[in-house]
C-alpha positions in Angstrom: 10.4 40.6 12.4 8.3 37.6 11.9 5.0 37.5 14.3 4.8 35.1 17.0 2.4 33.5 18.6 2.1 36.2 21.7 1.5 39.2 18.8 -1.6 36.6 17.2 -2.6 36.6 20.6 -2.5 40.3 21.5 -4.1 41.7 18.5 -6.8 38.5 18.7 -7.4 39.5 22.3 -7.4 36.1 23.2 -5.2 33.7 25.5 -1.7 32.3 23.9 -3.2 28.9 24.8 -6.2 29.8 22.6 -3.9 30.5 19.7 -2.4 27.4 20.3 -5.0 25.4 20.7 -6.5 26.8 17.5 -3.1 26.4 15.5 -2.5 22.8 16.7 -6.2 22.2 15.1 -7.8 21.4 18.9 -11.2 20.6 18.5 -12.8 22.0 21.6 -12.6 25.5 20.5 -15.7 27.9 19.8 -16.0 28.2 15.3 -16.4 32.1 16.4 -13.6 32.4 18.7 -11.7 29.9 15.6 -12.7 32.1 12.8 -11.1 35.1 15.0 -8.0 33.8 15.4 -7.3 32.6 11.9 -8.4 36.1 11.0 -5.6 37.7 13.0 -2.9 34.6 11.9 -4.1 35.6 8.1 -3.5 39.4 8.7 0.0 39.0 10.6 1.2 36.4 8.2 1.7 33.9 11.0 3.9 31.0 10.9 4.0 28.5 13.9 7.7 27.4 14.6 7.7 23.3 14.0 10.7 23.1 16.4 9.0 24.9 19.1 5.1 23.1 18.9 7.3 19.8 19.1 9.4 20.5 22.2 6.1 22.0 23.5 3.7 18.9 22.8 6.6 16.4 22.3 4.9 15.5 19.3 7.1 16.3 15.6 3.7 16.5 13.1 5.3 14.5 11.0 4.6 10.3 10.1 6.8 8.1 8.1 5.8 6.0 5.4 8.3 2.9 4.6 7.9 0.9 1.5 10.0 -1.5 0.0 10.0 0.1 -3.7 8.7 3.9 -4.2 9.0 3.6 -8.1 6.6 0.8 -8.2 3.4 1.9 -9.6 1.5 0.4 -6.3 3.2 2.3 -3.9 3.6 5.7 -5.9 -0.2 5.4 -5.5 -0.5 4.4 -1.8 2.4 7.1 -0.8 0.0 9.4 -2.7 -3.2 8.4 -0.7 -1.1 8.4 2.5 -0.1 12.1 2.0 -3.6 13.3 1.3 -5.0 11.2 4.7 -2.6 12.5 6.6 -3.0 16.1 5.7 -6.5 16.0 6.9 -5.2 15.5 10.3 -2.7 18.1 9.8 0.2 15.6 9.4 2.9 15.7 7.2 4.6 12.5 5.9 8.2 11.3 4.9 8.6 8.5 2.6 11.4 5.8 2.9 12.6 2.8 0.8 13.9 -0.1 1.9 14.7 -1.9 -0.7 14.2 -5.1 0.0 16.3 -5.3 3.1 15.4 -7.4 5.5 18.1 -6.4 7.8 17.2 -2.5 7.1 13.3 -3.3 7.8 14.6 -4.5 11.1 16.2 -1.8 12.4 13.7 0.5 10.9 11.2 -1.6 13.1 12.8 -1.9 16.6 15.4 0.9 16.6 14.9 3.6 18.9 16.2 6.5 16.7 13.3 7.0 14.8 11.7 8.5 17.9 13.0 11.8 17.4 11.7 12.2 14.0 8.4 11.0 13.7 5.4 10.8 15.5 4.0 7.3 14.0 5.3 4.8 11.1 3.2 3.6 8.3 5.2 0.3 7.3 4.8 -2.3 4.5 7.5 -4.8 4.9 8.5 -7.7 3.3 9.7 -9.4 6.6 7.9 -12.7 7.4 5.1 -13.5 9.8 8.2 -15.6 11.9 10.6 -12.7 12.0 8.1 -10.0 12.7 7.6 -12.2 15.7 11.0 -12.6 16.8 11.5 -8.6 17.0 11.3 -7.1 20.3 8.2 -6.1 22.0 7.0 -2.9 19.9 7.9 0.4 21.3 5.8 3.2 22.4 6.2 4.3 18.6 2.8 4.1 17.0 3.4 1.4 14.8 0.6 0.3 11.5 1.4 -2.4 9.0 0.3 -2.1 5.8 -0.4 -5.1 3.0 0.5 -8.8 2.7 0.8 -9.5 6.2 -1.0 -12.4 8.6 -2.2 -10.3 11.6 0.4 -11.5 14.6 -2.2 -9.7 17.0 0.6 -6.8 18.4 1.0 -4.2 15.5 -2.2 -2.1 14.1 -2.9 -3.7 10.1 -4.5 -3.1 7.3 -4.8 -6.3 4.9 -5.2 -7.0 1.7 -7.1 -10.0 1.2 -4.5 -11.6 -1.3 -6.2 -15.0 -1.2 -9.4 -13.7 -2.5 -8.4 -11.2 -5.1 -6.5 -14.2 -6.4 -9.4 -16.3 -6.8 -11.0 -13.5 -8.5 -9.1 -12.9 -11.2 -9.1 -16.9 -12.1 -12.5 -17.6 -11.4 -12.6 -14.8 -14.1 -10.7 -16.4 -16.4 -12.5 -19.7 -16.1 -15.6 -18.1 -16.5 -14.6 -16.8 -19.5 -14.0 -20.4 -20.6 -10.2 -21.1 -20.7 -8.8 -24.2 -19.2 -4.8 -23.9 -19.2 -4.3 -21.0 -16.9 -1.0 -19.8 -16.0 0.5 -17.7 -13.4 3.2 -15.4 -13.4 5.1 -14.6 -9.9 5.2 -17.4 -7.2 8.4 -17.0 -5.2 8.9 -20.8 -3.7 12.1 -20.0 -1.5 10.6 -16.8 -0.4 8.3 -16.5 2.9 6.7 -13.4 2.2 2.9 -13.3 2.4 2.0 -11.9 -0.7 3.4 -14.4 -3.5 2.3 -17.6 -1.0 -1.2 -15.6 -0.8 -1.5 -15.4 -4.3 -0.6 -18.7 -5.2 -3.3 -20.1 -2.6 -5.7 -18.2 -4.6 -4.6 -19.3 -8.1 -4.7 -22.9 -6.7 -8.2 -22.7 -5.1 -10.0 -21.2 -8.1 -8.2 -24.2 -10.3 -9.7 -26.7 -7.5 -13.1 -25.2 -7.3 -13.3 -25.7 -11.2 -12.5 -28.8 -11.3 -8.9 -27.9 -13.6 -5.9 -29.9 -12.8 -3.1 -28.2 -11.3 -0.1 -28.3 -13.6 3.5 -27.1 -12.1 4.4 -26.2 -15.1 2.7 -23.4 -15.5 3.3 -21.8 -12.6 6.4 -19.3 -13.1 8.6 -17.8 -10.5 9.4 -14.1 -10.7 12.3 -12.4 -8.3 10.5 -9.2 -8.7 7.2 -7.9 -9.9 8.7 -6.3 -13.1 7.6 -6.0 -16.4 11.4 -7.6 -17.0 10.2 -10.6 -15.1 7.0 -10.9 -16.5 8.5 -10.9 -19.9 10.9 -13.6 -19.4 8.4 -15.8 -17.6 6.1 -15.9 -20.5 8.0 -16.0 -22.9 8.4 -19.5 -21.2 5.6 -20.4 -20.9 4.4 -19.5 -24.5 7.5 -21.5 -25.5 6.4 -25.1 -24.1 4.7 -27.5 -26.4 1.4 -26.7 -24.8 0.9 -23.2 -24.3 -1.4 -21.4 -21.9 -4.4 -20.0 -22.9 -4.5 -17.3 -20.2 -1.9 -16.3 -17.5 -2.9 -14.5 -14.0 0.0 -12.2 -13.2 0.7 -11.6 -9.7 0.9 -7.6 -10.2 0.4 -5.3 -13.3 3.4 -4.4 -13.7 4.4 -8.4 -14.8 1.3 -8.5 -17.0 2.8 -5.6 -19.2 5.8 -7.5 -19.3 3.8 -10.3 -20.6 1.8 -8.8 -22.8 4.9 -7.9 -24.9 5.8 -11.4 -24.8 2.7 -12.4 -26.2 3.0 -9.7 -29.0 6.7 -10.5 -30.3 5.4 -14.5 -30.2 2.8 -13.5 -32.9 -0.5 -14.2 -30.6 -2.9 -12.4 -30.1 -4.7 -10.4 -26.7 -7.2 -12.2 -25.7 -8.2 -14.5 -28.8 -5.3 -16.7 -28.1 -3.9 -16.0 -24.7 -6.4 -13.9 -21.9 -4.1 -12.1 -19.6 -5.0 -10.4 -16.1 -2.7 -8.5 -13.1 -3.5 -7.3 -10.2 -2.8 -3.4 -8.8 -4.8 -1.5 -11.5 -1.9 1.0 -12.4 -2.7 4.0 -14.8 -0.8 2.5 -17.4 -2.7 -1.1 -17.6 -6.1 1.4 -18.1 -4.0 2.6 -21.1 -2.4 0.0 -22.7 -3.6 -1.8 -26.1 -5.6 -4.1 -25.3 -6.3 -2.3 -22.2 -5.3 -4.4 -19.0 -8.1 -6.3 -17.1 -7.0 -6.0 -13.1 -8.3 -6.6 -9.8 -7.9 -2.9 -8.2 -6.6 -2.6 -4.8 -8.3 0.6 -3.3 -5.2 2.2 -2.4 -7.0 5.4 -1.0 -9.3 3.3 2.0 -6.0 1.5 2.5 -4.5 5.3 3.5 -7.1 6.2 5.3 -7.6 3.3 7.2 -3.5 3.1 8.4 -3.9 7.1 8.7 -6.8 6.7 11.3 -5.3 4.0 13.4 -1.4 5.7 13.7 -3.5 9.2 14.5 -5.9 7.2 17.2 -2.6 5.3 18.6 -0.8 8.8 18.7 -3.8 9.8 21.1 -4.6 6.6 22.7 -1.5 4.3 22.9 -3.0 1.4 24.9 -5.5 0.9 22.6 -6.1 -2.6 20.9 -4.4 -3.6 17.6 -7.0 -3.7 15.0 -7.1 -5.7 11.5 -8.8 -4.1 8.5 -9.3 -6.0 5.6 -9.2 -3.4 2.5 -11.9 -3.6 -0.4 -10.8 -5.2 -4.4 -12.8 -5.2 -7.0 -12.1 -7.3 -10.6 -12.2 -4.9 -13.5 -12.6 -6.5 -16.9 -10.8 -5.2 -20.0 -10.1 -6.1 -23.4 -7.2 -8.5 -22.1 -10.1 -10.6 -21.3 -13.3 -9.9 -23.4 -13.9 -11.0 -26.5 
């Protein structure tokens, strides 16, 4: 039969609270009387029963992590990070899609169902900063919002600073001495942060330069695809005045727009510049290679990992915001 947690404690000679304690990763616990019992749980081949720890601690040791798109390059990453936070804190994590459902973020954000599954929720929602607002009062769920999101003061959140990277990756451009710059996924009917963010920044770096902002050149994308990124330059390349460098509102629309460029006989970067933001694997290996601005993905995990695990302990404490790190990396879709 398999040993329990009574035949650690026998042969440890130690309390069943001990073993507990150690097994549940308890901090106030001698390293001697630690490296005993992990000893014994080695040599009895000792598997603690999930079921049993959760009706004993009313905790389930697992998180979820919701996202609106898992194939996207972005949030393969961050799922990635997320998992190896988590793990430190001897968490597992479940990851969810929701597809850009509005209606499904909702219910995924007030319903009381998820209770019995998971001990905190990782979200990153494309719900606006008005209908975030108009859910109920949060739950005793441990609650963190990850990405694009103006902090509404009630749910833990760490940011990007969309705004910024924005005006990063033009001011690069600029610097680099083009004058007709493009971008590549504004969203004008949509109230989601990130494509309003981005645009903010596109239009501020223009401003700052002294450039004219032309309407013209700003192209609408449904979704941050390469599909979408195609299509929009090849529209852009296609008006009697083309660009001379596009800002793409994600990697993944800058690949798409690279091919454009390719199959309209120009050349990467002599005659059109192109930059994204996310810095996926595949922009690092593309030719040219793809300049980006780099989200840090992994401080972004363990920043939402640290607040969900001190909200799990602590549920009255304070939201927080956290503003993530970027950084502009500069690649031959840029440099001469």
């Amino acid at each position: 039969m398999p040993a329990t947690l009574r035949d650690v404690a026998e042969r440890a000679q130690v309390s069943m609270r001990t073993v507990s304690n150690v097994v549940s990763g308890y901090t106030h616990v001698s390293e001697k009387m630690r490296k005993r019992v992990l000893e014994v749980i080695d040599e009895l081949d000792y598997r603690p029963n999930p079921v049993a720890r959760s009706l004993r601690t009313g905790r389930t040791g697992l998180l979820a992590l919701v996202v609106p798109e898992i194939d996207v390059p972005y949030f393969s990453a961050l799922a990635r990070d997320v998992i190896n936070a988590a793990a430190a804190f001897g968490y597992r994590v479940m990851v969810d899609q929701t597809g850009h459902d509005h209606d499904q973020e909702r219910e995924l954000l007030t319903g009381a169902d998820r209770t019995m599954l998971f001990d905190g929720i990782l979200f990153s929602p494309l719900v606006t900063k008005a209908e975030l607002l108009e859910m109920s009062s949060p739950t005793r769920m441990p609650i963190v919002l990850l990405g694009e999101h103006e902090f509404d003061g009630r749910y833990d959140h760490v940011a990007i600073d969309n705004v910024r990277a924005a005006h990063d990756a033009v001011a690069h451009l600029i610097a680099s001495g083009r004058t007709r710059i493009a971008a590549i996924g504004a969203q004008p009917l949509e109230e989601y942060a990130t494509p309003q963010q981005r645009t903010a920044g596109y239009e501020s770096a223009l401003s700052e330069a002294g450039i004219d902002i032309d309407p013209r050149l700003a192209k609408p994308a449904a979704h941050y695809s390469r599909a979408d990124g195609y299509r929009a330059a090849a529209e852009l390349l296609a008006q009697s005045r083309r660009p001379d460098a596009i800002f793409c509102f994600s990697d993944l629309l800058a690949m798409g727009a690279m091919r454009a460029i390719f199959d309209a006989g120009l050349s990467i970067p002599e005659d059109v510049a192109i930059i994204g933001v996310d810095d996926i694997e595949e922009g690092r290996y593309s030719r040219p290679s793809l300049s980006t601005v780099s989200l840090d993905t992994a401080f972004i995990a363990e920043q939402a990992i640290a607040r969900v695990t001190a909200r799990i302990d602590e549920p009255e404490l304070p939201p927080r915001e956290v503003v993530a790190p970027h950084a502009l990396v500069v690649r031959e879709s840029t440099a001469h």
